[in-house]
C-alpha positions as CSV (number, residue, x, y, z in Angstrom):
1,X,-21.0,-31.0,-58.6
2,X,-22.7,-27.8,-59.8
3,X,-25.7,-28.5,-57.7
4,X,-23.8,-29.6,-54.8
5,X,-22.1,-26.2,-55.2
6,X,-25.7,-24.1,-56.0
7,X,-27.4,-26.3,-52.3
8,X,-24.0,-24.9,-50.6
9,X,-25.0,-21.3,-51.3
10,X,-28.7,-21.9,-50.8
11,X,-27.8,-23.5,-47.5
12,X,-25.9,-20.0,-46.0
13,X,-28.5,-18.2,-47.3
14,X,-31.3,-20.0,-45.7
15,X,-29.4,-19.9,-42.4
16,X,-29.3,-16.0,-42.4
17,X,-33.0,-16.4,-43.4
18,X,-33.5,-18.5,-40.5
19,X,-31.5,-16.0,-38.0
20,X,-33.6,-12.9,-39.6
21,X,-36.7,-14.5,-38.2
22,X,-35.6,-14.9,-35.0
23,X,-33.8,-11.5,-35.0
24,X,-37.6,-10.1,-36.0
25,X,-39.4,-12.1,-33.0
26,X,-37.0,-11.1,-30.6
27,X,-37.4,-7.7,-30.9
28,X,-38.4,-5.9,-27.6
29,X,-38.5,-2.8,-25.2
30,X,-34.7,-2.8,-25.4
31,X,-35.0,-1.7,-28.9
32,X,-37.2,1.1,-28.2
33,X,-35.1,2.4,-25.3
34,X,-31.9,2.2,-27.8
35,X,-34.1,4.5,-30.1
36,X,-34.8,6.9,-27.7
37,X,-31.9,7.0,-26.0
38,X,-30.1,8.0,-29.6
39,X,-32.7,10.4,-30.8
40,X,-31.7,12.4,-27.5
41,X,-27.8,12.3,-28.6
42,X,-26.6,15.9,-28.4
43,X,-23.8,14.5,-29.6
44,X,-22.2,11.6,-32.0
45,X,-23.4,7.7,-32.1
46,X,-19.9,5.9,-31.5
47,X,-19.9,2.9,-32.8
48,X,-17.2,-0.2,-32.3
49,X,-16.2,-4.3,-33.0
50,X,-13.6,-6.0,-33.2
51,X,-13.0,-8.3,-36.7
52,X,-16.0,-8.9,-38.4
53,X,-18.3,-7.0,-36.4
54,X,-15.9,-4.0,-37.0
55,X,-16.7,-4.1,-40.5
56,X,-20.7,-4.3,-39.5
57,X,-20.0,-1.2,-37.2
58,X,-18.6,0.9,-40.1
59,X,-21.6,0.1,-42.2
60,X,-24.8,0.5,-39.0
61,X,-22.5,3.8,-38.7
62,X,-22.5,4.9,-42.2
63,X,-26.0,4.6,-42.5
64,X,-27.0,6.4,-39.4
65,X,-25.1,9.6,-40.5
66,X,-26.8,9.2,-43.8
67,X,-30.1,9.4,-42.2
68,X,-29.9,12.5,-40.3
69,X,-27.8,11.0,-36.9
70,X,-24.1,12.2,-36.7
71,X,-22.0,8.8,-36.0
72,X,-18.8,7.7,-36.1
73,X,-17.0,4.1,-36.4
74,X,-13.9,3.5,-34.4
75,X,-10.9,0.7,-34.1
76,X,-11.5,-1.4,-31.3
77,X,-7.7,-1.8,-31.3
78,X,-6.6,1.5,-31.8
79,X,-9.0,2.4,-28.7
80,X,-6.4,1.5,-26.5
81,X,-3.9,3.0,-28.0
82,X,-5.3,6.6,-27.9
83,X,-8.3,7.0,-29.8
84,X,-10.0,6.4,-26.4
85,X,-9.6,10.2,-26.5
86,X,-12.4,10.5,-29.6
87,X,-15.5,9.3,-27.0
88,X,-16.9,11.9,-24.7
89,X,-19.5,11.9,-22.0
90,X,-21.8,13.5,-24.6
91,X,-21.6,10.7,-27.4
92,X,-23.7,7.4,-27.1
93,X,-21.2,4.4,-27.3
94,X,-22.5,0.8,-29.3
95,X,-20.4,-1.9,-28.7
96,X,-21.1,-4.8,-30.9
97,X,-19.8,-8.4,-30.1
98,X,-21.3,-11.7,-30.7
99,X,-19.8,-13.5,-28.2
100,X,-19.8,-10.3,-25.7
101,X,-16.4,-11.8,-24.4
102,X,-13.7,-10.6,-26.8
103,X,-10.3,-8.9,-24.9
104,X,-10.4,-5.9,-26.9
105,X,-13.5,-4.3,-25.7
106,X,-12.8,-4.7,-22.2
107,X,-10.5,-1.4,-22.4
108,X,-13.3,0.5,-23.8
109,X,-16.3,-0.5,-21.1
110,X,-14.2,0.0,-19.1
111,X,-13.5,3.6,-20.1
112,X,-17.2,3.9,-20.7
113,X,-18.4,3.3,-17.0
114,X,-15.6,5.5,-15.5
115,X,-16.6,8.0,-17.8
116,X,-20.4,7.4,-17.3
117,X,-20.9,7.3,-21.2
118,X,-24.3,5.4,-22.0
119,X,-23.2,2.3,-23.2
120,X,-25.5,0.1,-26.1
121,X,-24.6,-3.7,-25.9
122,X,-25.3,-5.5,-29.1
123,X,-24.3,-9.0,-28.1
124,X,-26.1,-12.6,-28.7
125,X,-24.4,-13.9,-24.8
126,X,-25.8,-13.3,-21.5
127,X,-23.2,-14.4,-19.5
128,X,-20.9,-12.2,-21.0
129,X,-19.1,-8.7,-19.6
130,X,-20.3,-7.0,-22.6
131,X,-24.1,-7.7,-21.3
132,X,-24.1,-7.2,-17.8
133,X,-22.1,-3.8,-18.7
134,X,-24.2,-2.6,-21.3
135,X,-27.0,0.3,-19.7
136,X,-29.1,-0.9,-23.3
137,X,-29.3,-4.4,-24.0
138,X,-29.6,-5.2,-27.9
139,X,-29.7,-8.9,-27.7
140,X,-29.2,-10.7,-30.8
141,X,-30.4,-14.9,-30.8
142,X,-28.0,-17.1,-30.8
143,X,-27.5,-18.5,-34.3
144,X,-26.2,-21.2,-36.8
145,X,-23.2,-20.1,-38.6
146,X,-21.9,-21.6,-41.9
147,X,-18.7,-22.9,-42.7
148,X,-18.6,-25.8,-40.2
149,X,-20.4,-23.1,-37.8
150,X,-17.4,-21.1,-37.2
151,X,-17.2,-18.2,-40.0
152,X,-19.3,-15.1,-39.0
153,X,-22.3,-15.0,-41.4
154,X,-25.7,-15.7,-39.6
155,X,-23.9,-13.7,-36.6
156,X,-23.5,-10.6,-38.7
157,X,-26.1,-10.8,-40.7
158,X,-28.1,-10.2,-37.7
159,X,-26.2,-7.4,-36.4
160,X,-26.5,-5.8,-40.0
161,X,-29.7,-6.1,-39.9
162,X,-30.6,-4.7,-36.3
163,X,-27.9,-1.5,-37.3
164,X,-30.5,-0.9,-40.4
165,X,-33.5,-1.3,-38.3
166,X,-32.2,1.2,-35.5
167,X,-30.9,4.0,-38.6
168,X,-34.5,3.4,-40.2
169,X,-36.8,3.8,-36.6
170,X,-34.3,7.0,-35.9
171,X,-34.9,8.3,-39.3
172,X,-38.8,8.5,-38.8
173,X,-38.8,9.2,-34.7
174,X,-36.4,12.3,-36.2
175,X,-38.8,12.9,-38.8
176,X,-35.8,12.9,-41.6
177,X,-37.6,12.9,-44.9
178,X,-36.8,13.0,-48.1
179,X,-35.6,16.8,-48.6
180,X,-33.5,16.3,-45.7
181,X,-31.4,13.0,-47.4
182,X,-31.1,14.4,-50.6
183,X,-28.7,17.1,-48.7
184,X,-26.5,14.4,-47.7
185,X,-26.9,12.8,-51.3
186,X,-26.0,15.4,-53.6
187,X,-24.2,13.6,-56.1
188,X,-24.0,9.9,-58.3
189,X,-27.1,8.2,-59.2
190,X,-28.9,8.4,-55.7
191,X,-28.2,12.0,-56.2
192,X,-30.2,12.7,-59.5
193,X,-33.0,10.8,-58.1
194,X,-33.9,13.3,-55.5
195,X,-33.4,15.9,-57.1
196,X,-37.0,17.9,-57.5
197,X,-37.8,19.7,-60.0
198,X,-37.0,23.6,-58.8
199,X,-33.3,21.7,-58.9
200,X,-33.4,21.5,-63.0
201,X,-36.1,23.9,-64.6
202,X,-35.4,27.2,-66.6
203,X,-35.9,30.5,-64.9
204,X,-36.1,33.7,-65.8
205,X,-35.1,34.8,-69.1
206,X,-35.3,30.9,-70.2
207,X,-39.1,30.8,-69.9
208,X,-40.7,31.4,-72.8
209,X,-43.4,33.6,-71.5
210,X,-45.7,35.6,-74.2
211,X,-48.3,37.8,-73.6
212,X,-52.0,36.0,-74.0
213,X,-52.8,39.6,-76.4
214,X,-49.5,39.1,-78.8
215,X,-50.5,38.3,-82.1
216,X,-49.6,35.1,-83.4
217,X,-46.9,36.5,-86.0
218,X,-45.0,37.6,-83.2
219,X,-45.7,34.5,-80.8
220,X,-44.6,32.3,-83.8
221,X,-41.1,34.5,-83.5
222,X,-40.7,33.5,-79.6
223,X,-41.9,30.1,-79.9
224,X,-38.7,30.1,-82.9
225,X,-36.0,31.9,-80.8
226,X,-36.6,29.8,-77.3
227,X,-36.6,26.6,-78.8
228,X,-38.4,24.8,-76.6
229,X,-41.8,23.5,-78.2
230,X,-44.0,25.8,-76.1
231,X,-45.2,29.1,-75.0
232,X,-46.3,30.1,-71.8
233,X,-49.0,32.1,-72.2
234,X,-49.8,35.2,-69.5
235,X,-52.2,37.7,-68.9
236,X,-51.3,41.3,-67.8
237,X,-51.0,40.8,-64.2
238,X,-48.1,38.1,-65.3
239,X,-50.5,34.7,-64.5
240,X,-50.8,31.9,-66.5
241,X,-53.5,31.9,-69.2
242,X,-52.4,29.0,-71.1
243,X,-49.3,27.5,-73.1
244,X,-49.1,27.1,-77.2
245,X,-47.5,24.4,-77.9
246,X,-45.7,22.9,-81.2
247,X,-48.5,20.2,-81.7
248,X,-50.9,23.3,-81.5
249,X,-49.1,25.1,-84.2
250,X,-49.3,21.5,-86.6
251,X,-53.1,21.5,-86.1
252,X,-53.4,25.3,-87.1
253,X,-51.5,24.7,-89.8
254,X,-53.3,21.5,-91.2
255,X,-56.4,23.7,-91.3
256,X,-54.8,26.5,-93.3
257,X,-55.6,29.4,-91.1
258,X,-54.3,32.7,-91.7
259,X,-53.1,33.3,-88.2
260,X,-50.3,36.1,-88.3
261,X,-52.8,38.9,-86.7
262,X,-54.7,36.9,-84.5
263,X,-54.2,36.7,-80.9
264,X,-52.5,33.6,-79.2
265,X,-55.4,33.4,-76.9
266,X,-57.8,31.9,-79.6
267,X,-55.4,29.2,-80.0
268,X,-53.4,28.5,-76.7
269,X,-54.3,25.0,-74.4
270,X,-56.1,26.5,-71.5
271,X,-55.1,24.4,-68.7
272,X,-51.7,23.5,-69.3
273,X,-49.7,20.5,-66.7
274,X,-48.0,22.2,-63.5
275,X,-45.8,20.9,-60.4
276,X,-44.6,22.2,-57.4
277,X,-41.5,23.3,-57.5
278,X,-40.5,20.5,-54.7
279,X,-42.1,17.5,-56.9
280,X,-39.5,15.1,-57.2
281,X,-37.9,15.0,-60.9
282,X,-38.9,11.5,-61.5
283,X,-42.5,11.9,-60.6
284,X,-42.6,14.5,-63.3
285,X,-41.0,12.5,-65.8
286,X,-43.5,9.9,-64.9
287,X,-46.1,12.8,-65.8
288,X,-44.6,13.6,-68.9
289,X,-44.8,10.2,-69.9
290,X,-48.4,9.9,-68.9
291,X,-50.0,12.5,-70.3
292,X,-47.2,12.6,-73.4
293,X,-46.3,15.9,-72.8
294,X,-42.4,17.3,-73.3
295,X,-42.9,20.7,-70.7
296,X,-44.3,21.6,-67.7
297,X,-44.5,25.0,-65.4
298,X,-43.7,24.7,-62.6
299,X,-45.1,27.1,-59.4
300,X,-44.1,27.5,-55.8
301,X,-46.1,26.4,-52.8
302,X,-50.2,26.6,-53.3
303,X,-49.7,29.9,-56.3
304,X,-50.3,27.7,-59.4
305,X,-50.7,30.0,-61.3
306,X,-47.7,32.0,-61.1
307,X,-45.0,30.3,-63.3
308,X,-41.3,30.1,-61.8
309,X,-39.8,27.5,-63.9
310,X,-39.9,25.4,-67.0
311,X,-39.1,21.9,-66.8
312,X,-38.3,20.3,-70.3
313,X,-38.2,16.2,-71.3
314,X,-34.3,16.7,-72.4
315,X,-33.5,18.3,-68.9
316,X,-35.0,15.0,-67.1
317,X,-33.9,12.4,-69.8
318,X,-30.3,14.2,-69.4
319,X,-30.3,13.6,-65.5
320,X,-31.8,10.3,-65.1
321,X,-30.4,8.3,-68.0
């Protein structure tokens, strides 16, 4: 029974699998004209279905706002009751419908040719009103359903699919990159992810800056109060020299050197590890690890040698834990 059971899932799956493929073949000029058509939107992606394929819209429209293209999802049913009202000549309308033939959309193409709104027809039937209405054609293959080939699951799938590969082709015609979805993404784990690494460094009073002609004895002091393993060491003009470092300090000390009166320049690391302030924070926890550091500097634009910020191992391990 348990394999009957596990050949039962493998069978739905391998269906969808089957009506990817075909989605991916079937893939045309339509599908670029949809593209551009949106990427000219002054206004919102509308986006509509009626059962199953209402739950698809919400999702293909989530995802499209996410990537930098105001949308909205919308009842089918409550279309003719009012919310008609919410589509304007301005918006871009996508009706999505297997079948192409179900009664509820036949309010809203209707609204959409009197109102000469551009109208995107995802829809697997040819012979259907949904079709021959649409401006934009998105035609999905006919496919095998599961469940005695009646519940929507190859069907949607598909549809799914397409909504992620229109959000995905808008989000690169658009030019939407990374900076630009971490401001819709400012929170959970997605969130801390993006975040770079001017987000979480130290500023100002936080940095331990010292001068690269203090003498030790008085570097030792700062290196104490700041309490973050390092120095940054500058020279008059306020550019890095260097950075001193706790592991520096343990090799002085193994040696026995009297240091007190001795300039931190003799001692400091010369070329210390630096990112841009817009490096993300988990490529500079991947440096950390790398090169088995615990701080970096971090600088703004092409001035590397001008320090803004201190980035610390805690600070990262705290956000992306």
């Amino acid at each position: 029974m348990k394999n009957e059971i596990n050949d039962i899932g493998k069978n739905v799956i391998e269906l969808q699998i089957k009506a990817l493929k075909k989605l991916k073949n079937s893939l045309d000029k339509s599908f670029n004209d949809a593209v551009r058509a949106i990427s000219k939107c002054k206004s919102k992606v509308v986006i509509c279905g009626v059962g199953k394929s209402g739950i698809i819209a919400s999702k293909i429209s989530a995802t499209l706002s996410s990537v930098g293209t105001p949308s909205f999802s919308i009842s089918a049913n409550d279309c003719s009751h009012g919310d008609l009202g919410r589509i304007t000549n301005q918006d871009i309308l996508i009706l999505i419908s297997y079948s192409g033939k179900t009664d509820e959309l036949k309010n809203i193409i209707k609204y959409a040719k009197s109102n000469k709104i551009i109208l995107i027809g995802i829809v697997s039937n040819k012979n259907s009103n949904l079709y021959r209405s649409s401006k934009i054609k998105l035609l999905i293959p006919e496919v095998i359903e599961s469940g005695y080939g009646i519940v929507p699951t190859s069907s949607t799938t598909s549809q799914l699919a397409l909504g992620d590969a229109l959000s995905i082709a808008l989000m690169k015609k658009k030019k939407f990159g990374k900076f630009d979805f971490k401001k819709f993404h400012p929170a959970g784990n997605l969130g801390n992810k993006l975040k770079t690494a001017s987000d979480i460094m130290l500023v100002k009073k936080k940095i331990p800056f010292v001068n690269e002609n203090e003498i030790m004895k008085n570097a030792l002091k700062i290196l104490n109060d700041k309490k973050l393993g390092f120095l940054v060491v500058i020279n008059n003009q306020g550019l890095n020299a260097g950075v001193f470092t706790d592991g520096d300090l343990k090799r002085i000390m193994q040696k026995k050197r009297k240091i007190d009166n001795l300039k931190i320049k003799l001692f400091m690391t010369k070329k210390p590890y630096t990112v841009e302030e817009n490096t993300l924070a988990t490529e500079v926890l991947s440096l950390m690890n790398k090169k088995k550091i615990t701080n970096v500097c971090v600088y703004k634009k092409n001035n590397k040698k001008k320090t803004i910020g201190v980035v610390h191992i805690h600070n990262l391990l705290s956000l992306l834990k």
